[in-house]
C-alpha positions as CSV (number, residue, x, y, z in Angstrom):
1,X,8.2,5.4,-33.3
2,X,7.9,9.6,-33.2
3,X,4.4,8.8,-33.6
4,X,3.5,6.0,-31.5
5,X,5.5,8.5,-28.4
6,X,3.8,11.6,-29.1
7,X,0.2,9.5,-28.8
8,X,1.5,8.5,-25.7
9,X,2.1,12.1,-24.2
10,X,-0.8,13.3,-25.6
11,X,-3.4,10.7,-24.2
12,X,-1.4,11.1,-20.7
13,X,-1.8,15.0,-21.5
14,X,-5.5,14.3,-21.9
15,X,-6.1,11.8,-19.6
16,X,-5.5,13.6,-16.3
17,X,-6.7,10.6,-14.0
18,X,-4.1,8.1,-15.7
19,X,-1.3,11.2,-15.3
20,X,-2.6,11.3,-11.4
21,X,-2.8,7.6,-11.2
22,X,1.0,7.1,-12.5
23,X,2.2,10.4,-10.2
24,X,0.5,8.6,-7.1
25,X,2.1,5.2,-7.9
26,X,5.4,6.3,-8.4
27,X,5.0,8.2,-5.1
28,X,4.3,5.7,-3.4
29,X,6.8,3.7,-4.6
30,X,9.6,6.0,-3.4
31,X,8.6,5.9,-0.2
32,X,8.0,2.5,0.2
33,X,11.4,2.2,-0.6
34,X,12.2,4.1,2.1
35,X,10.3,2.5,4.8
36,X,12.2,-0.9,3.8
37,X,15.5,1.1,4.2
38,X,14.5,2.4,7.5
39,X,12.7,-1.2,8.4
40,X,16.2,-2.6,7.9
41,X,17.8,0.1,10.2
42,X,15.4,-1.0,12.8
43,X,16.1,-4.8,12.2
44,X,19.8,-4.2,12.7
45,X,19.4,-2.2,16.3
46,X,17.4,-4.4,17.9
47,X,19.7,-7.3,17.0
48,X,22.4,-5.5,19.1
49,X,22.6,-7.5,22.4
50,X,23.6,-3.7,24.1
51,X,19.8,-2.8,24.5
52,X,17.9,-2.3,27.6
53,X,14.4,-3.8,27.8
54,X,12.8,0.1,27.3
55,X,14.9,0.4,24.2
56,X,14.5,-3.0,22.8
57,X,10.4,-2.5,23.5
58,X,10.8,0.9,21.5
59,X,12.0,-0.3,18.8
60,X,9.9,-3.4,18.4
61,X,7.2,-0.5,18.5
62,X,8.8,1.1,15.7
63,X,9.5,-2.0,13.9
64,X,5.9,-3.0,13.5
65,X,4.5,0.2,13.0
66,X,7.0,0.6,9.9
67,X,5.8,-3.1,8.7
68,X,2.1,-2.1,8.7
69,X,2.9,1.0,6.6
70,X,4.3,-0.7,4.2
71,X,2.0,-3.2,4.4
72,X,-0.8,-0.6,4.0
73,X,1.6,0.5,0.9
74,X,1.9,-2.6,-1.2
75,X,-1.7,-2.8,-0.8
76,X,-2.5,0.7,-2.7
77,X,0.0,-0.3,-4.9
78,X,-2.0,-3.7,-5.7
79,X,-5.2,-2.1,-6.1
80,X,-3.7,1.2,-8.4
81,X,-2.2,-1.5,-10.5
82,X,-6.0,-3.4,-10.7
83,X,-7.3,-0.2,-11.6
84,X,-5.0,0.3,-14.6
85,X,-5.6,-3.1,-15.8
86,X,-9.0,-2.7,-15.4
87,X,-9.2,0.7,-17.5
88,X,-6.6,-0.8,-20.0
């Protein structure tokens, strides 16, 4: 098992673009966990009934920005993951 881990680190060690393939995913995974955290956040305002029309337009902005960056995210996501099988 020693082995089979120290091939491991040494090929990821040797392999830069796999190291700054997993470094990028990982990334990206962390803040896609934050835009869903943030999305909710968003969610909950605007179903308050104590919003003005400005504010409740606001935050619909907001709201759909944050869903087309994650959007955007799970797409990198998808096609790093294609990669990797791909080089596999």
């Amino acid at each position: 098992m020693k082995l089979k881990k120290l091939i491991e680190k040494a090929d990821t060690l040797f392999n830069a673009d796999e190291s700054d393939r997993k470094q990028r995913q990982s990334s990206i995974k962390v803040v896609l966990k934050k835009l869903r955290k943030h999305q909710t956040k968003l969610f909950e305002k605007l179903q308050s009934d104590e919003l003005d029309l400005e504010s409740r337009e606001k935050l619909e902005k907001k709201l759909a920005l944050t869903k087309l960056h994650r959007k955007n995210g799970v797409g990198i996501l998808k096609e790093i993951k294609a990669e990797e099988s791909e080089s596999s």
